[in-house]
C-alpha positions in Angstrom: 18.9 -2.7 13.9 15.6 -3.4 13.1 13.5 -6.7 14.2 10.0 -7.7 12.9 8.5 -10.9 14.4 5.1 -12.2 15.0 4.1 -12.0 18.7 1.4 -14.5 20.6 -1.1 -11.4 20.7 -1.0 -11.0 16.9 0.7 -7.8 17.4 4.0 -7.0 15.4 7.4 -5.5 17.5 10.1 -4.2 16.2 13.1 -2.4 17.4 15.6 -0.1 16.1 18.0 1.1 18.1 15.3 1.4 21.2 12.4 3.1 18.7 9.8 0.2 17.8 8.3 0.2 14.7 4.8 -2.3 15.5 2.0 -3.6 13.4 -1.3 -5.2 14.2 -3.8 -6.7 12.3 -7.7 -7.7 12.4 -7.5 -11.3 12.6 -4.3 -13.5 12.7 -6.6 -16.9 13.3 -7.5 -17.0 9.8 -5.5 -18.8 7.1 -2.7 -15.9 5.7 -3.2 -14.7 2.3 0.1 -13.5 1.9 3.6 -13.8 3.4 6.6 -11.3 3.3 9.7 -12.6 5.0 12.9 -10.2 4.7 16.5 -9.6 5.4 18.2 -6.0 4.5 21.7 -5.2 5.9 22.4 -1.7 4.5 26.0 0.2 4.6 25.1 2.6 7.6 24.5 -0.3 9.9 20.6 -0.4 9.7 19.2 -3.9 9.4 16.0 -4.7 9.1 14.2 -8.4 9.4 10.6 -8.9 8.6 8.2 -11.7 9.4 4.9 -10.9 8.3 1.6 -12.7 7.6 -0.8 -10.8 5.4 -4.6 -11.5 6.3 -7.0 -12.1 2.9 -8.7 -8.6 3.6 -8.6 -5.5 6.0 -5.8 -3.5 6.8 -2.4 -4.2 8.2 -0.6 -1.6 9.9 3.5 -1.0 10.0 3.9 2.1 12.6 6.5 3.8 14.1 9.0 6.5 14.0 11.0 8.4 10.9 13.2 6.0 9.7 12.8 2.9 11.7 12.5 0.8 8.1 7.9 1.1 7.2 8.8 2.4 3.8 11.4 0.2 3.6 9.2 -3.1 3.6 6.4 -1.4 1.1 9.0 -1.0 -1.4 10.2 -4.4 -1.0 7.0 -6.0 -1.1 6.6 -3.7 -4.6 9.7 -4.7 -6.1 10.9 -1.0 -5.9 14.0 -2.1 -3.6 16.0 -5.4 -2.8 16.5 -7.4 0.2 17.0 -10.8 0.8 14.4 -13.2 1.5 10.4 -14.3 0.7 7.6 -12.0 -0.5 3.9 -14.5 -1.4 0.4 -12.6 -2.3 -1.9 -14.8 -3.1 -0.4 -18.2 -4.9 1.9 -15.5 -6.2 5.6 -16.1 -5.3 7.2 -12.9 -6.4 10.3 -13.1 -4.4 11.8 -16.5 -3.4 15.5 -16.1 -3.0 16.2 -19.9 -2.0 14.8 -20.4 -5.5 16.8 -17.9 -7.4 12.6 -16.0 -8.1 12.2 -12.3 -8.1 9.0 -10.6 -10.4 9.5 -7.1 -11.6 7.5 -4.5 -10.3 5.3 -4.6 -13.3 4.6 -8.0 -12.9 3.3 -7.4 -9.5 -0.7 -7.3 -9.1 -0.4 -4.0 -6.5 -1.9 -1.2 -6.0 0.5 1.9 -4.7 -0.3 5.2 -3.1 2.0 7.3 -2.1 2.6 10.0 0.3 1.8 12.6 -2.2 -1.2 11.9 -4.8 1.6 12.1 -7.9 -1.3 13.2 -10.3 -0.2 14.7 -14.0 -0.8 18.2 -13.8 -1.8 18.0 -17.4 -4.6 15.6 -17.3 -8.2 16.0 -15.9 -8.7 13.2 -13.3 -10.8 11.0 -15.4 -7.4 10.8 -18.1 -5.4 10.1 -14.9 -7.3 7.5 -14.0 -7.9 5.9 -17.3 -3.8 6.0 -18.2 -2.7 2.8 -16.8 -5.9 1.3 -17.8 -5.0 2.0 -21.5 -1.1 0.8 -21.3 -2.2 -2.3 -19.1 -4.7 -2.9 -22.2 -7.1 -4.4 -19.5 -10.1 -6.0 -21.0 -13.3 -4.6 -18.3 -11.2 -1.4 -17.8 -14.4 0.5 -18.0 -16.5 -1.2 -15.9 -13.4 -1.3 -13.2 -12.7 2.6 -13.4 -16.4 3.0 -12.8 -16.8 0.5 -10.0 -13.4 2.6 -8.2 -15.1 5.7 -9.5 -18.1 4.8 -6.9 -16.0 3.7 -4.4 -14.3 6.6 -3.6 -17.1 8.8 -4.6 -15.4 10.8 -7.0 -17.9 11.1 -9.9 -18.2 14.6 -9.6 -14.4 15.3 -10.2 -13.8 12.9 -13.2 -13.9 16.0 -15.8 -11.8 18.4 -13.4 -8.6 19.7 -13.1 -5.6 18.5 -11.1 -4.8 22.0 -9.4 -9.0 22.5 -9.1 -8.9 19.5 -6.5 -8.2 19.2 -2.3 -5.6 17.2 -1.1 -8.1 15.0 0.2 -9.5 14.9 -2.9 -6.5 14.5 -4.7 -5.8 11.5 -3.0 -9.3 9.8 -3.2 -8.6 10.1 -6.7 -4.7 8.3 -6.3 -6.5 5.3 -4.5 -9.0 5.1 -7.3 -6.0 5.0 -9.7 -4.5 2.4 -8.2 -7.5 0.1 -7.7 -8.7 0.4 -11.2 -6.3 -2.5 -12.0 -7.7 -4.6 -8.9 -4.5 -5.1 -7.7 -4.1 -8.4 -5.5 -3.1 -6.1 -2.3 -3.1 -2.4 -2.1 0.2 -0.6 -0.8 -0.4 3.0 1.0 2.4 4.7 2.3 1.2 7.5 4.9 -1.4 8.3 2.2 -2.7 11.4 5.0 1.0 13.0 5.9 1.3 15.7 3.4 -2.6 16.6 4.3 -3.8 19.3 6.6 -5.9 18.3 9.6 -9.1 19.6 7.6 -8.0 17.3 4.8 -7.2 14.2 7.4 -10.8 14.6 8.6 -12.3 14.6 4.7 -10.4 11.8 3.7 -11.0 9.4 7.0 -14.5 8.2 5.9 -13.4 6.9 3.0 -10.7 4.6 4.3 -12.7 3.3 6.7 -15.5 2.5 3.6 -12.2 0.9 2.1 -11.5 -1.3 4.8 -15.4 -2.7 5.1 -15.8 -3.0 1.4 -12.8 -3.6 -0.5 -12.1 -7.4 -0.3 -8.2 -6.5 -0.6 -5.5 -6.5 1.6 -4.4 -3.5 2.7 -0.9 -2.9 4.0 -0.7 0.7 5.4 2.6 2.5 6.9 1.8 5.6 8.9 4.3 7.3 11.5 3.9 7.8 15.0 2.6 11.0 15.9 
């Protein structure tokens, strides 16, 4: 059984079976951007119920051990999986159960990064970042691939190869992918876990530039170590 509730510390508990998955957040005081209230009773006797309130900017953390239900509630909040209840972004209802509303993944402003970068191997980097651009038909996609581009600071690799890339490079350039659209919140989902400590260390700096310049919400899942 898993339990997630707002505590008076602006911390998050939860419990599963006597392993916690927690969250914490920068600033609870300010008015909450966003919303995600769930209920998921699965087969195997995990349940899961989430009450979380989504700050405007910085990053939101859901930690805790294998299988305790982070995933879970990133893939809900992305329309990737169903439960039962409330998920706002924004003035954006995209789940609302009571009122019979649930929007499609691709009708979701998000931004998802994965554990691994999920690059095509065929493509340099500059055609994998320009490929949703192109299908999403976005007006400024230019001028939003080159502000990510900066960002990230992966000018240097736009004309390479997937397999000539780091991990940590590799998945500076699957955050740039998924921040060309300027997605209303960004989705990471233990974005360093398949990277070595060497790679860990490359990659920090750049989250933390993330977190003090991006003006969108991050919600991160990372295990306990």
């Amino acid at each position: 059984h898993l339990q997630l509730h707002r505590s008076h510390d602006a911390q998050y508990s939860q419990q599963a079976n006597g392993k916690g998955l927690t969250g914490g957040m920068r600033d609870m005081t300010e008015e909450h951007f966003g919303e995600v209230r769930l209920h998921l009773a699965r087969s195997t006797g995990f349940t899961l119920e989430a009450d979380i309130r989504v700050p405007g900017e910085g990053i939101t953390v859901l930690f805790g051990p294998s299988g305790c239900g982070k995933t879970t509630v990133l893939r809900c909040v992305a329309g990737l999986e169903r439960a039962e209840g409330l998920v706002r972004i924004g003035s954006e209802v995209w789940q609302d159960d009571e009122k019979r509303i649930f929007r499609p993944t691709y009708e979701r402003s998000l931004g998802y990064v994965f554990q691994e970068a999920s690059l095509f191997a065929h493509l340099n980097v500059e055609r994998n970042l320009t490929f949703g651009l192109e299908r999403a038909k976005v007006p400024d996609g230019r001028k939003r691939l080159d502000e990510a581009v900066d960002l990230l600071g992966i000018g240097h690799l736009l004309k390479r190869r997937v397999s000539e890339l780091s991990g940590g490079e590799r998945q500076r350039c699957a955050i740039a992918r998924a921040l060309c659209l300027r997605p209303d919140i960004l989705l990471m989902d233990e974005p360093l876990a398949a990277l070595d400590f060497a790679r860990k260390r490359e990659i920090l700096p750049w989250l933390e530039k993330l977190r003090n310049e991006l003006r969108v919400p991050i919600l991160y899942v990372r295990s306990e170590e």
